[in-house]
C-alpha positions, 0 to 999 in steps of 0.5 A, a space after each residue: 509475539 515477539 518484543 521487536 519492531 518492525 522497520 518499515 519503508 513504503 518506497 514510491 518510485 520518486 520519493 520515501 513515502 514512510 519510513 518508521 517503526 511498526 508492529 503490523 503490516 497488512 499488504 495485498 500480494 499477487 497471492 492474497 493479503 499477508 500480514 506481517 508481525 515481527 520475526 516473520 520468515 523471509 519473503 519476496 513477493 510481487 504486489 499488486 494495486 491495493 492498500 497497505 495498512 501499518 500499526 506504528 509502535 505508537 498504536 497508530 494506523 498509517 494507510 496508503 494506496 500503492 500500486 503494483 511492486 515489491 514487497 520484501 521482509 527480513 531480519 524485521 525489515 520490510 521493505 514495500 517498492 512500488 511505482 505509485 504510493 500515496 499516504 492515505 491523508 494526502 488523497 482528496 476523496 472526491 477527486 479520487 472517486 472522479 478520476 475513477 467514474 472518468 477512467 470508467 467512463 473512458 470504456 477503454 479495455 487497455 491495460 493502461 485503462 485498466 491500471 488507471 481504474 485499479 490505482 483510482 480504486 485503491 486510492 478511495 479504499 485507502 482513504 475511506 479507511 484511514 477515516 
């Protein structure tokens, strides 16, 4: 593996929800999870609600819940553009698991219901892995 760093910016629509240095990024695309050490070859990918898992060059993991977007690699930069991001230590656990029995209990089959029960699911993922 390659000495260089990623840098890494996490982009929700309304705010800058982590910015730094890594040596790994797990992401979930419309294609499955990609894994992203340095010098990976240039992508843009669409994504979909899930988790998004950065080794900092300080051994630490940083997770979010995100929802769909973008993700953009190169020249060791990656860039993770979505409308929703919320750092995993932000994200009460027990309210993220209520909202998602609410949004289940609804039983609506929209796609605005559908999205609510993605984005609650991705959230409670999210944080019971940074635990």
């Amino acid at each position: 593996m390659s000495d260089q760093l990623l840098h890494v910016e996490v982009v929700s629509a309304d705010r800058v929800v982590w910015s730094g240095e890594a040596t790994r990024v797990i992401a979930r695309t419309t294609e499955g999870d990609v894994g992203i050490l340095p010098d990976h070859a240039p992508i843009l990918s669409l994504m979909v609600h899930g988790v998004v898992d950065v080794l900092t060059d300080e051994g630490e993991t940083w997770v979010a819940a995100v929802s769909d977007g973008f993700l953009s690699v190169a020249g060791n930069r990656v860039s993770i553009l979505a409308e929703f991001a919320e750092a995993s230590h932000d994200i009460d656990l027990e309210k993220a698991r209520a909202d998602l029995e609410r949004a289940k209990a609804a039983g609506e089959h929209s796609d605005q219901a559908i999205e609510v029960v993605r984005l609650a699911e991705a959230r409670i993922r999210a944080a019971e892995q940074a635990r």
